[in-house]
C-alpha positions as CSV (number, residue, x, y, z in Angstrom):
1,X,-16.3,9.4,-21.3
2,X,-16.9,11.7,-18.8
3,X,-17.2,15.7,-19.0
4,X,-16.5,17.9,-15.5
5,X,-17.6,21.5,-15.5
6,X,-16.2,24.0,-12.7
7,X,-18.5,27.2,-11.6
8,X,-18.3,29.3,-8.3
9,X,-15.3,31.4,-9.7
10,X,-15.3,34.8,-8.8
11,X,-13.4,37.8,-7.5
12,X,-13.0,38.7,-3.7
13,X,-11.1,40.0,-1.0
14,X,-8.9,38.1,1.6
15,X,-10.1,36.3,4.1
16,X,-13.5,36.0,2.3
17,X,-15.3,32.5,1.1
18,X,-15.6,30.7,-2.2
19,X,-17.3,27.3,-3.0
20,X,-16.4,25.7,-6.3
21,X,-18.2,22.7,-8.0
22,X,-17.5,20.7,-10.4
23,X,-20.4,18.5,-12.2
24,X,-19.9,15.8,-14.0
25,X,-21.6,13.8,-17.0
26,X,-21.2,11.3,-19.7
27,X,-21.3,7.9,-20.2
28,X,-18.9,6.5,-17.7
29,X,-20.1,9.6,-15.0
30,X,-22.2,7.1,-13.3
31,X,-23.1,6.6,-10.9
32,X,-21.2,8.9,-8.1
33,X,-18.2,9.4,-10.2
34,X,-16.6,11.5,-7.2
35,X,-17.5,9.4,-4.5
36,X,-16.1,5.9,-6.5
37,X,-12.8,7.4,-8.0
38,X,-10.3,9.0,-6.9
39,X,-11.1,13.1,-7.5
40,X,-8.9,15.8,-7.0
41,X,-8.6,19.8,-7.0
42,X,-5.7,21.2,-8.9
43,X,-5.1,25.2,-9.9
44,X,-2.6,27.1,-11.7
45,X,-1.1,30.3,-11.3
46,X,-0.7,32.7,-14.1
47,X,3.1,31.5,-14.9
48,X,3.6,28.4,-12.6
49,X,3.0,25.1,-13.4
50,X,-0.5,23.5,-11.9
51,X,-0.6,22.0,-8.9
52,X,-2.4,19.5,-7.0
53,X,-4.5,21.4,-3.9
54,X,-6.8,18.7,-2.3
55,X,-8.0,14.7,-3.1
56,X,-10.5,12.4,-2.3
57,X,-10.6,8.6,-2.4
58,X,-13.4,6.0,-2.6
59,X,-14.2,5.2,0.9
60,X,-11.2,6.7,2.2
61,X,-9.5,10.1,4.0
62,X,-9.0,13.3,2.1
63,X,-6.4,14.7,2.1
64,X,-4.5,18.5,1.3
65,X,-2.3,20.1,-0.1
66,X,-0.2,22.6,3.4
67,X,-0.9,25.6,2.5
68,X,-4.6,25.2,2.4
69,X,-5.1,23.0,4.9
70,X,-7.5,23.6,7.5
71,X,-9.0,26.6,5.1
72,X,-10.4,24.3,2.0
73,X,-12.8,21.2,2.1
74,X,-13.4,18.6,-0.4
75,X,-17.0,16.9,-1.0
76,X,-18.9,15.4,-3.0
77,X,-22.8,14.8,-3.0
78,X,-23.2,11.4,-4.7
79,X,-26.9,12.6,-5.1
80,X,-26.4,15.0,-7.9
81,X,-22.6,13.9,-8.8
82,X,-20.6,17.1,-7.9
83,X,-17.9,17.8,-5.9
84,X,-17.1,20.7,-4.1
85,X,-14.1,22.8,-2.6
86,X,-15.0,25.1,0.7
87,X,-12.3,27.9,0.0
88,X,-12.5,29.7,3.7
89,X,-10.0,32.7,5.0
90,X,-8.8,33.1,0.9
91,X,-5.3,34.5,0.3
92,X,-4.2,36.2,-2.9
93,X,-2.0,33.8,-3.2
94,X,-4.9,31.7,-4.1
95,X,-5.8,33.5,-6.9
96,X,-5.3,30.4,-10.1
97,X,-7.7,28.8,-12.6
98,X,-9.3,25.7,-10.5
99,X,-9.3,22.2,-12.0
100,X,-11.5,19.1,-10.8
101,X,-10.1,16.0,-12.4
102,X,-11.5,12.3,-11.7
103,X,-9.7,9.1,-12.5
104,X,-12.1,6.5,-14.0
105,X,-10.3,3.1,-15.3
106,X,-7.2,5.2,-14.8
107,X,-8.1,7.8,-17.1
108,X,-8.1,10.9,-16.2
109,X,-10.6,13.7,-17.4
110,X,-10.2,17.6,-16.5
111,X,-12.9,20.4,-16.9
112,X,-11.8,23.9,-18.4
113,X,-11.4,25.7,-15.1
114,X,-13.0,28.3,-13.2
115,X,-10.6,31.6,-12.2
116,X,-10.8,32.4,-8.5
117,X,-9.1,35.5,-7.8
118,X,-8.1,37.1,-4.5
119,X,-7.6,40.6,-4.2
120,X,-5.5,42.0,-0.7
């Protein structure tokens, strides 16, 4: 099993700066879950369905979704097993509930979500 838990939610205005993580633990979290599974960044909008934003592969490119490319960065830091998404120049039409997901043994696993909201 492995549990994922999002922080670095918050409120604030366009064009300002988030960074979320998303930690991981359990039994099958080690070691470097992010960094030997494929791990991606979903959110969903109040009312839409969820959507995939940005991904990262082991040993391999990342990669994102239009819309936020060149403003968001995936990461991970195998150290402490988190990943990470650099949220530059933020939109409102950013504003969801973020979800890591990781795929171990081609399971996938979710944390509850963090809101990031984005005010004009």
């Amino acid at each position: 099993q492995v549990q994922l838990v999002e922080s670095g939610g918050g409120l604030v205005q366009a064009g300002e700066s988030l960074r979320l993580s998303c930690g991981a633990s359990g039994t099958a979290s080690s070691p470097n879950v992010f960094t030997a599974n494929t791990a991606k960044w979903y959110r969903q909008a109040p009312g839409k369905q969820r959507e995939w934003v940005a991904l990262m592969t082991p040993h391999g490119p990342t990669n994102y979704r239009e819309s936020v490319k060149g403003r968001f960065t995936i990461s991970a830091d195998s150290t402490s097993n988190t990943m990470y998404l650099q949220m530059n120049n933020l939109k409102p039409e950013d504003t969801a509930t973020y979800y890591c997901n990781v795929e171990v043994n081609m399971k996938p696993f979710w944390g509850p979500g963090t809101q990031v909201s984005v005010s004009a």
